[in-house]
C-alpha positions as a Python dict, from the first residue, in 0.01 Angstrom:
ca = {
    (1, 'X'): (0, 0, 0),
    (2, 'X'): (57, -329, 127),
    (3, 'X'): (-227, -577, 291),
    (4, 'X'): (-141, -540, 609),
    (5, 'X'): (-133, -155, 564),
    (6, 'X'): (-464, -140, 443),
    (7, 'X'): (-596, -302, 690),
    (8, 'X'): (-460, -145, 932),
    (9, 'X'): (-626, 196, 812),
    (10, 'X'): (-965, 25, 768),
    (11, 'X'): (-887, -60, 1141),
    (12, 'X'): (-815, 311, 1244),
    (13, 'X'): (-1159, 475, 1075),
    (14, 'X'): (-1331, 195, 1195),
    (15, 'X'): (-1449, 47, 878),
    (16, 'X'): (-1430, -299, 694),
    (17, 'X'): (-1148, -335, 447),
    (18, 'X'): (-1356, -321, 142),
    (19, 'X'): (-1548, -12, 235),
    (20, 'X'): (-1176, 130, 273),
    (21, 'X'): (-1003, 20, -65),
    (22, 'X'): (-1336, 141, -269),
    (23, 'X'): (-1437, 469, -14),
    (24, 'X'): (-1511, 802, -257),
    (25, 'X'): (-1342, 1014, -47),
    (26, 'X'): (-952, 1033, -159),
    (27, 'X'): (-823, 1263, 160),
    (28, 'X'): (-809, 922, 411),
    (29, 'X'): (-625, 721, 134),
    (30, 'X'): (-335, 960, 25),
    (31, 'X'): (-323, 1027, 386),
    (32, 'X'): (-200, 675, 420),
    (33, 'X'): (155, 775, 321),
    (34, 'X'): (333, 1060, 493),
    (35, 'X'): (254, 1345, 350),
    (36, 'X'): (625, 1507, 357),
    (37, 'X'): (695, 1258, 101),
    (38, 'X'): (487, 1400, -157),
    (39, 'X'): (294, 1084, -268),
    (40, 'X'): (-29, 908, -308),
    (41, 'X'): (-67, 593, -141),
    (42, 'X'): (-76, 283, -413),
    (43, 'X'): (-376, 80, -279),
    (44, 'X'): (-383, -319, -441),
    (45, 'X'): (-699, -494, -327),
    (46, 'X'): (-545, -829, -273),
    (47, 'X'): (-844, -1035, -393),
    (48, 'X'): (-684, -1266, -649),
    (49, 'X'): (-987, -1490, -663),
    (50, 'X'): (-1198, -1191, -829),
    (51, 'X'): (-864, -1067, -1000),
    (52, 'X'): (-898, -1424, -1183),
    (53, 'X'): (-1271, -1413, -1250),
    (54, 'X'): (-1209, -1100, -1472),
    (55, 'X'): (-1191, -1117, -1815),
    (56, 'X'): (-786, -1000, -1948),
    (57, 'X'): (-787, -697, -2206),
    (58, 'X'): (-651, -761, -2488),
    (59, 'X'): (-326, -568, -2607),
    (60, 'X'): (-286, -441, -2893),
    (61, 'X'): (43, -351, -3087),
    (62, 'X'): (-21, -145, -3383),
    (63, 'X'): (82, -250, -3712),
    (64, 'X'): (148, -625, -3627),
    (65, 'X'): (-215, -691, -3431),
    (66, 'X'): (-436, -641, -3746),
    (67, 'X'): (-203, -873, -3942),
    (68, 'X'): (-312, -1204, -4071),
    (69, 'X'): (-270, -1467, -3827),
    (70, 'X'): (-164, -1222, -3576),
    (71, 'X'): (-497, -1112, -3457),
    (72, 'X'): (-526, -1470, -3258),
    (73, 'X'): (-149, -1416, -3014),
    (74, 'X'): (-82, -1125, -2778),
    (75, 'X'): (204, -977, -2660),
    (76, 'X'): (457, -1188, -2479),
    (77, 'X'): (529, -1120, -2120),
    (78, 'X'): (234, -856, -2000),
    (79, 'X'): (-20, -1124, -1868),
    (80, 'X'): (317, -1203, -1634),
    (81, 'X'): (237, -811, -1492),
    (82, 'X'): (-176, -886, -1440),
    (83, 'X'): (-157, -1114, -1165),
    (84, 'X'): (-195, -934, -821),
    (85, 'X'): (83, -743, -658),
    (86, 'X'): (50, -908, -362),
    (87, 'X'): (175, -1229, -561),
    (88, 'X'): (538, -1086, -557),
    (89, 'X'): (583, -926, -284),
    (90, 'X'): (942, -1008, -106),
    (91, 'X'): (930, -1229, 110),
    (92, 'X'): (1078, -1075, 509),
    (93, 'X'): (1117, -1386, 751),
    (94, 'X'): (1387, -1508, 602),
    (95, 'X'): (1753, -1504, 644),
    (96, 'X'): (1973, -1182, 597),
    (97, 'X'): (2137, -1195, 228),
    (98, 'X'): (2482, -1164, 253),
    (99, 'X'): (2456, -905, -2),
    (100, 'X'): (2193, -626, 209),
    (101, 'X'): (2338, -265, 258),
    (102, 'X'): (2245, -155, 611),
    (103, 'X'): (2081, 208, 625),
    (104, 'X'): (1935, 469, 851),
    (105, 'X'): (1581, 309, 972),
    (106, 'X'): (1730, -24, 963),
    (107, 'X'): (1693, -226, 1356),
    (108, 'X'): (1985, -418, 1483),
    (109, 'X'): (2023, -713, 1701),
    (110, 'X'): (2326, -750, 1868),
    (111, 'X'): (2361, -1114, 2114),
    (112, 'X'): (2625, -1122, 2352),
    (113, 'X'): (2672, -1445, 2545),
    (114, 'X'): (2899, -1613, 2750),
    (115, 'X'): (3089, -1463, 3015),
    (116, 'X'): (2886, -1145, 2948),
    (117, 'X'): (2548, -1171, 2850),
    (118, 'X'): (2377, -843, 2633),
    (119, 'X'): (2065, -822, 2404),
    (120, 'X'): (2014, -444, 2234),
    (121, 'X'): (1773, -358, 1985),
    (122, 'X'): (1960, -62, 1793),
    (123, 'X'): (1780, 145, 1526),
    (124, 'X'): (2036, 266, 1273),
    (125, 'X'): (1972, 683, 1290),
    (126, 'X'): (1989, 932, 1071),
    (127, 'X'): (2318, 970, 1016),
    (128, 'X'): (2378, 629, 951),
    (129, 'X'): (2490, 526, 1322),
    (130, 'X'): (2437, 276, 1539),
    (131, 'X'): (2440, 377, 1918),
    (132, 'X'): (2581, 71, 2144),
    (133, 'X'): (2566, 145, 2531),
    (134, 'X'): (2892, 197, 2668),
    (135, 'X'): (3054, 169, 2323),
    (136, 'X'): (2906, 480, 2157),
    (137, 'X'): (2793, 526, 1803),
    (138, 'X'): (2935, 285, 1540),
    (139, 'X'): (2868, 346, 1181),
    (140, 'X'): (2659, 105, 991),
    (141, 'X'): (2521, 286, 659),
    (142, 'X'): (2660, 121, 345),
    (143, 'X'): (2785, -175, 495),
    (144, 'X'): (2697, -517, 464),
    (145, 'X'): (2595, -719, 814),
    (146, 'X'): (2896, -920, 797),
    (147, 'X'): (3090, -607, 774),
    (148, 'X'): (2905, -458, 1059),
    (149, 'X'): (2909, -749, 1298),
    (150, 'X'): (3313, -718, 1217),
    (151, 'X'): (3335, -297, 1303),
    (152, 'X'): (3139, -379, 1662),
    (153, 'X'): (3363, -699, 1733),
    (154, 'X'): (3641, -474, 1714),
    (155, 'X'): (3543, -175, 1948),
    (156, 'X'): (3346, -397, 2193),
    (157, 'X'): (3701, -580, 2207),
    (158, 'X'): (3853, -277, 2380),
    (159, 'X'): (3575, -292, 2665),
    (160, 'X'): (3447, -698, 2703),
    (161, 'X'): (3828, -929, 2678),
    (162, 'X'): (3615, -1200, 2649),
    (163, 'X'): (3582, -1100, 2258),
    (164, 'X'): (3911, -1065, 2153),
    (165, 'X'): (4069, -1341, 2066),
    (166, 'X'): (4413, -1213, 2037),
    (167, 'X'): (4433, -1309, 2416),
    (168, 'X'): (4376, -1712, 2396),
    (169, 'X'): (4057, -1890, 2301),
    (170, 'X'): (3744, -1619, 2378),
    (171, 'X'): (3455, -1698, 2618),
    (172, 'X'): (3222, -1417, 2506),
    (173, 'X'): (3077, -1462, 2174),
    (174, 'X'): (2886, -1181, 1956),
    (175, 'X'): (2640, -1211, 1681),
    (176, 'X'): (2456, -940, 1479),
    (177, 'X'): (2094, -992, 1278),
    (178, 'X'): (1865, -761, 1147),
    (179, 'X'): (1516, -715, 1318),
    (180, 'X'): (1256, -432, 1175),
    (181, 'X'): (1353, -306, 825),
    (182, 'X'): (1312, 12, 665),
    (183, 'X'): (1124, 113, 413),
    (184, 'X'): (1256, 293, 104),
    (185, 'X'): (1093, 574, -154),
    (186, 'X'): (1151, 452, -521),
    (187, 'X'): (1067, 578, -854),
    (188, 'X'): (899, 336, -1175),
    (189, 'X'): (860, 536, -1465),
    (190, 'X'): (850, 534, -1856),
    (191, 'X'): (659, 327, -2064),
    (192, 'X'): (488, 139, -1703),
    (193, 'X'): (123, 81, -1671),
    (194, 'X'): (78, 307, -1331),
    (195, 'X'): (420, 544, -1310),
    (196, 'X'): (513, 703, -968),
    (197, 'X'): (695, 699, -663),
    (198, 'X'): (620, 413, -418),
    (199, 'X'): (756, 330, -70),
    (200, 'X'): (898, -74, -86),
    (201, 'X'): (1061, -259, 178),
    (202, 'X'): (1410, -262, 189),
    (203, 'X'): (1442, -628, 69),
    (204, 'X'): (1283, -557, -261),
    (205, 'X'): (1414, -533, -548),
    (206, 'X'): (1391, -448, -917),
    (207, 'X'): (1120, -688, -998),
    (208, 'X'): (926, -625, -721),
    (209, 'X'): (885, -243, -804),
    (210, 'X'): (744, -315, -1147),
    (211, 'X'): (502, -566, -998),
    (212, 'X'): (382, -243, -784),
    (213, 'X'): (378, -15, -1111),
    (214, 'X'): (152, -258, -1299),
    (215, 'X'): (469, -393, -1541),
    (216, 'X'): (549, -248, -1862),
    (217, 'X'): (258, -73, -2112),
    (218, 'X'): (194, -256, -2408),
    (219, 'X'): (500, 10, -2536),
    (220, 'X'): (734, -46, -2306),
    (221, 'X'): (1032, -288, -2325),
    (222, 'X'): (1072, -595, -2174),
    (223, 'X'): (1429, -635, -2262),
    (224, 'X'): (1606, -327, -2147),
    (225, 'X'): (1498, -222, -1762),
    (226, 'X'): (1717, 62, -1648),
    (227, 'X'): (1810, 131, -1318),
    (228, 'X'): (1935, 465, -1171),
    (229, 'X'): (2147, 481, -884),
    (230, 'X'): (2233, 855, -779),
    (231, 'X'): (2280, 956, -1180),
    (232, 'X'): (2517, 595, -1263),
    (233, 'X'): (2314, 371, -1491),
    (234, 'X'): (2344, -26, -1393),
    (235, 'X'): (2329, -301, -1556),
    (236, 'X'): (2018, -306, -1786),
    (237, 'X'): (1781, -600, -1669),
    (238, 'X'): (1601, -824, -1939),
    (239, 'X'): (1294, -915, -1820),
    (240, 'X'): (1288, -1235, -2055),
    (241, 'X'): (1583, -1399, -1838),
    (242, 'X'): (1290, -1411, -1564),
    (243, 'X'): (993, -1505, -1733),
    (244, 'X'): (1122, -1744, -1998),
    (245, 'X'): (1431, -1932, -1806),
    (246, 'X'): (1353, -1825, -1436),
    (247, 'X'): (1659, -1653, -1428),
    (248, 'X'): (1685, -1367, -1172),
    (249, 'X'): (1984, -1317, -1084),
    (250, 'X'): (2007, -994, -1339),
    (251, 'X'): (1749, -838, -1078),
    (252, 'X'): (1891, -559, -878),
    (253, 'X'): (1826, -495, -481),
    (254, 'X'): (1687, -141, -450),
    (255, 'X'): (1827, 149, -245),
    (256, 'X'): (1613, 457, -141),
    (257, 'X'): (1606, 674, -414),
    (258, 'X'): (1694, 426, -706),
    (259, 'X'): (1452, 510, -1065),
    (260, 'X'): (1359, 215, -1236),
    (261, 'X'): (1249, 364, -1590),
    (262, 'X'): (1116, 116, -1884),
    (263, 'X'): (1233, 245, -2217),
    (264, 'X'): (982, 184, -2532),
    (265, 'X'): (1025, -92, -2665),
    (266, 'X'): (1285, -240, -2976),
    (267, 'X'): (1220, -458, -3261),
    (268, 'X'): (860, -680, -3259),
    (269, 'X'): (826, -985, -3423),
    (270, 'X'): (539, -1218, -3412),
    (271, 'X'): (580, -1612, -3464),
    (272, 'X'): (295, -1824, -3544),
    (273, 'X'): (183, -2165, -3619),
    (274, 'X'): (374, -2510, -3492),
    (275, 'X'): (554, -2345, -3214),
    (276, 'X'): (518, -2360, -2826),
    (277, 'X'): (389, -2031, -2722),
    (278, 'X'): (279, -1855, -3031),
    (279, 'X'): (326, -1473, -2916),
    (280, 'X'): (425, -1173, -3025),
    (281, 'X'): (815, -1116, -2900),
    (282, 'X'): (1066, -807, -2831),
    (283, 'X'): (1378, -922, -2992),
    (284, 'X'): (1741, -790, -2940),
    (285, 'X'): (1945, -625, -3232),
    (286, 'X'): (2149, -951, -3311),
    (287, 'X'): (1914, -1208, -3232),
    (288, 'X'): (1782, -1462, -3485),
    (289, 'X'): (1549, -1698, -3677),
    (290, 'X'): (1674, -1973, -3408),
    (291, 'X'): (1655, -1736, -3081),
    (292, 'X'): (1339, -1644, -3177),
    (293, 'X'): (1192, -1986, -3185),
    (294, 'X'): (1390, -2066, -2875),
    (295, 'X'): (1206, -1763, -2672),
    (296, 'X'): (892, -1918, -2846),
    (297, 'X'): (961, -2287, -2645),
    (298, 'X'): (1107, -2401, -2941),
    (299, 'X'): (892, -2639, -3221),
    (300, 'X'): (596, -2851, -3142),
    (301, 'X'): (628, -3221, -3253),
    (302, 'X'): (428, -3194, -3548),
    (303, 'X'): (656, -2828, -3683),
    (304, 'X'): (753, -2849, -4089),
    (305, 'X'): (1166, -2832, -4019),
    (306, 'X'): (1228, -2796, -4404),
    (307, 'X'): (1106, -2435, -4445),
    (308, 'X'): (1003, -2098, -4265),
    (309, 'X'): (827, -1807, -4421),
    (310, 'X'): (900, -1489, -4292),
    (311, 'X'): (624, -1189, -4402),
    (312, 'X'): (816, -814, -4388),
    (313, 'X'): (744, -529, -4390),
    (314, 'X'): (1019, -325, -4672),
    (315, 'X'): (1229, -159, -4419),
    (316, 'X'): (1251, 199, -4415),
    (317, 'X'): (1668, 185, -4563),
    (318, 'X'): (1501, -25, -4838),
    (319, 'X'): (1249, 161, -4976),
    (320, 'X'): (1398, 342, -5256),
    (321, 'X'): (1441, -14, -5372),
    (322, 'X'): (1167, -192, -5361),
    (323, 'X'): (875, -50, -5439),
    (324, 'X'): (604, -219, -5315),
    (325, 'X'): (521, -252, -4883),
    (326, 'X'): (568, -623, -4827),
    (327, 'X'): (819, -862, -4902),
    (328, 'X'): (729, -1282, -4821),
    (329, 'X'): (1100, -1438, -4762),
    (330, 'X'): (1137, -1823, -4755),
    (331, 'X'): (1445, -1987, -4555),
    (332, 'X'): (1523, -2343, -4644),
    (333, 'X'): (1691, -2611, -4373),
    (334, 'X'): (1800, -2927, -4433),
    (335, 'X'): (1729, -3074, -4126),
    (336, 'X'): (1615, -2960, -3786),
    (337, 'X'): (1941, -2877, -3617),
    (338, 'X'): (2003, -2620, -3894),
    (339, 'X'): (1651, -2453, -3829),
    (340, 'X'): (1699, -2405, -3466),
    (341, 'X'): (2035, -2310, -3489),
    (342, 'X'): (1925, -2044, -3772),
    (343, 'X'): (2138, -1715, -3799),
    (344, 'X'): (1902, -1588, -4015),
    (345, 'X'): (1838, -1147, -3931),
    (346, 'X'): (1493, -1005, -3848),
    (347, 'X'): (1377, -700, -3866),
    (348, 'X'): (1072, -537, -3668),
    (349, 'X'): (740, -586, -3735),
    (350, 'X'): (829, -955, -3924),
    (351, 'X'): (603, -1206, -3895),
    (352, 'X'): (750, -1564, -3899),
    (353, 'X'): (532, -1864, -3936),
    (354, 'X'): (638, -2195, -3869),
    (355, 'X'): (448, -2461, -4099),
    (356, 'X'): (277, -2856, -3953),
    (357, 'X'): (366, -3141, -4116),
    (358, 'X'): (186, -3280, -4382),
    (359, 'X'): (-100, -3576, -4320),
    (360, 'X'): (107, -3826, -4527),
    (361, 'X'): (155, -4191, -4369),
    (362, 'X'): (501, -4362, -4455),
    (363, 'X'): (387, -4708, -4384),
    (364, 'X'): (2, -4738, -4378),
    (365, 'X'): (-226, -5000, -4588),
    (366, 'X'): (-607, -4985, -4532),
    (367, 'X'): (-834, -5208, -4605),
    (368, 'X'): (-1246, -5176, -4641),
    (369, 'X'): (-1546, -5324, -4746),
    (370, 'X'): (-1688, -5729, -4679),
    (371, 'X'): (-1392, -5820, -4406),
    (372, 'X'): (-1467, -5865, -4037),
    (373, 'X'): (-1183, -5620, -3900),
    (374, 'X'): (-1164, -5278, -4139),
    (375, 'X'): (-943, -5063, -4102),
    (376, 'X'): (-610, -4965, -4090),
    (377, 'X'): (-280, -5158, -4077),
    (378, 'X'): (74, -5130, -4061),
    (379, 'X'): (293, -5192, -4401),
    (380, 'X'): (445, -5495, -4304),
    (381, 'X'): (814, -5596, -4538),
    (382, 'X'): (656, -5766, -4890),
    (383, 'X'): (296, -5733, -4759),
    (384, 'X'): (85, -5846, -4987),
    (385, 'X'): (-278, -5877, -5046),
    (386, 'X'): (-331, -6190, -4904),
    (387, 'X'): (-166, -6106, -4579),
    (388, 'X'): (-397, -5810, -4522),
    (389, 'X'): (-684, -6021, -4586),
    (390, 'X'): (-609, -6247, -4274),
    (391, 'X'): (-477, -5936, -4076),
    (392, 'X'): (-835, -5858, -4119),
    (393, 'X'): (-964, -6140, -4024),
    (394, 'X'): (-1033, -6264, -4355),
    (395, 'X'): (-1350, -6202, -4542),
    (396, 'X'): (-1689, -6217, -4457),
    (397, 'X'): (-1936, -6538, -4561),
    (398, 'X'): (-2166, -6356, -4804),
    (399, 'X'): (-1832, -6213, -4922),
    (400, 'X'): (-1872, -6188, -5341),
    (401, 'X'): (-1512, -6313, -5361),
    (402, 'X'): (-1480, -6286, -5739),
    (403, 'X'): (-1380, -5896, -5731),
    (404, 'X'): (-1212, -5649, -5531),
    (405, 'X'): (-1074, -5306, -5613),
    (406, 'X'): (-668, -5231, -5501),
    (407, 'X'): (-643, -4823, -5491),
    (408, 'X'): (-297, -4707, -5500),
    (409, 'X'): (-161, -4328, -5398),
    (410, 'X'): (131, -4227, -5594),
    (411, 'X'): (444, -4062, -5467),
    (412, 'X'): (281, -3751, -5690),
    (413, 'X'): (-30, -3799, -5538),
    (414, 'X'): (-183, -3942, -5858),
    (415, 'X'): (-380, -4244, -5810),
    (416, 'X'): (-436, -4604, -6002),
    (417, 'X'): (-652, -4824, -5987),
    (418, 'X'): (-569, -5246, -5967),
    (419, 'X'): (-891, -5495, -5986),
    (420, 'X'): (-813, -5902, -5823),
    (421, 'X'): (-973, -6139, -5714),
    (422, 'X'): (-988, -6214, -5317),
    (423, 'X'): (-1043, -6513, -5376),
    (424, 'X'): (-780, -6659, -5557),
    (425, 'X'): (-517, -6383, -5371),
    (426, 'X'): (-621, -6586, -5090),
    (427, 'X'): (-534, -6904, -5244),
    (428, 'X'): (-191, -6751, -5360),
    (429, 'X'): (-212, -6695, -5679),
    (430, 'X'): (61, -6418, -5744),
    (431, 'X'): (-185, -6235, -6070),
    (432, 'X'): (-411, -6117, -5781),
    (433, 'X'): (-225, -6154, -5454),
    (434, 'X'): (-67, -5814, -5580),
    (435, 'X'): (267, -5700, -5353),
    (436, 'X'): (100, -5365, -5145),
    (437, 'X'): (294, -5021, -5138),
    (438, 'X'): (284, -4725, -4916),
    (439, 'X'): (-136, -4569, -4904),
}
């Protein structure tokens, strides 16, 4: 139940809201709903400061949790679905969508002003009417408001001229908005952490129900929300469009007696290492290499764009094959484009890793030992050792300046070895003021 529901019970026994939500006895809270609609009240203690204060379970999806490097992400998505329902609830004192379906329980103000002045309050009845006083009932279930406002224009026409402007310019004017809304019974089941019916406002929608429900289990799909309309299936809703790109305009407005039911969930891939949001993701049949590291924020700055590693599992088609369990799959790139824009397949239960660059400096000289400013220093064009002496402000007085020791990194990583003298580099002789190279 809503906030203001609960507290309006905790009002009616007399008792503080807390004692309410946490009271043994189970007869006063299922009593909350009617009982004629065959369902326990969902109570959500609204307390998002101890919500926050708890620690969050962590989920577990067999066979890719207990996997090396896997053990350290979670699932993608469910932490979205621990927050408190309260956070999400639809939002009433706003504006009429164009899109809302009027329905029995729905309240209806109609303005008249002008030349004849009428406010009525009409509550939309069972049978999907509207009764207007000296106009008689006027059907308004299944209609939009615009549609509505259009159906009484027309009969209150035939009884108020001032309306119909098919006899000059009008001086009556009409206008229709909604007032109290209804409340509708809807169904969130499947793979969903707390499955049943649950009575929403009118106004909410898809989203909002599975918010109610506790989101999808840790087997459930993010990707492929169904909704049921009286037995026709729309359009599946992928959770992903919402939580990843704030997209919701895949979410679907409920109608009394829609099912929203979470299938379990498709293929599972983990991606790990230089990437965003390390996670463990629900990927589509066609989707790739390059959507997956899209859903994943794409690369970090430091990411290794040359090469991927993907660790799989043989898949079930493939094992009269192979005989072993596990096949380790590299996929080259030549540059980064390529790599995000990857076609490569996947197949569940891969895990992709994503590699950091190398520590290895393109332009660096250092420089240590009896000088006033160690440290490092840019490679400057034909740098030699001279000029690194005075970038380092040139040697110290007790300086022995008869020896000093050049080591050199090779492209191979092999190292040599170069003795001078800083003395005489410093006085430009070109046998010890030795040109300097990369490390």
């Amino acid at each position: 139940m809503t906030r203001e529901e609960a507290f309006r019970r905790a009002k009616e026994l007399n008792i503080s809201l807390e004692d309410f939500l946490f009271r043994p006895s189970q007869e006063d809270t299922s009593s909350a709903v009617p009982s004629s609609l065959g369902l326990k009240a969902r109570i959500h203690p609204m307390s998002e400061r101890s919500d926050t204060l708890l620690p969050k379970p962590l989920l577990v999806i067999p066979g890719l949790s207990d996997r090396k490097g896997v053990d350290s992400v979670q699932p993608f998505g469910f932490e979205f679905f621990q927050l408190p329902a309260s956070t999400f609830e639809p939002v009433l004192n706003v504006a009429s969508p164009p899109s809302y379906v009027l329905g029995p329980g729905d309240e209806i103000v109609v303005t008249v002003w002008g030349e004849t002045k009428l406010n009525y309050q009409l509550q939309i009845n069972r049978e999907g009417n509207a009764v207007i006083p000296d106009v008689g009932p006027v059907s308004a279930n299944g209609v939009t408001i615009n549609e509505f406002r259009q159906r009484i224009l027309q009969r209150m026409s035939t009884i108020y001229s001032g309306l119909d402007r098919r006899y000059g310019t009008p001086n009556t004017f009409l206008d229709v908005s909604l007032g109290k809304l209804r409340t509708i019974q809807v169904f969130v089941l499947g793979e969903v952490v707390r499955p049943g019916g649950y009575i929403v406002s009118s106004f909410s929608t898809a989203f909002h129900a599975l918010y109610l429900a506790g989101g999808p289990s840790v087997n459930g799909t993010m990707r492929r929300v169904a909704v049921s309309r009286k037995g026709t299936k729309l359009a599946p809703i992928d959770l992903y469009d919402y939580i990843v790109h704030g997209d919701n305009s895949n979410d679907v407005r409920l109608q009394d007696g829609d099912v929203v039911f979470v299938k379990p969930a498709g293929k599972r891939i983990a991606v790990i290492g230089s990437v965003n949001r390390p996670a463990i993701y629900e990927v589509k049949e066609k989707e790739t290499v390059g959507n997956l590291i899209s859903l994943a924020g794409g690369l970090r700055f430091d990411a290794y764009t040359d090469r991927v590693h993907i660790e799989r599992i043989v898949p079930f088609s493939d094992r009269d094959k192979i005989r072993k369990n596990l096949l380790d799959i590299d996929i080259s790139f030549g540059s980064h484009p390529d790599m995000m824009n990857s076609a490569a397949s996947l197949e569940d239960g891969d895990v992709v890793s994503i590699f950091k660059i190398a520590d290895l400096a393109e332009n660096r000289v250092s420089i240590v030992g009896s000088v006033n400013k160690p440290g490092r220093f840019e490679l400057q064009k034909q740098m030699r050792v001279r000029d690194l002496i005075l970038a380092a402000d040139s040697l110290k007085r007790s300086t022995f300046g008869d020896r000093g020791t050049l080591f050199r990194i090779l492209p191979n990583l092999r190292h040599e070895i170069y003795s001078f003298s800083p003395r005489k580099a410093l006085e430009g002789d070109a046998d010890h003021n030795l040109l300097l190279a990369n490390e």
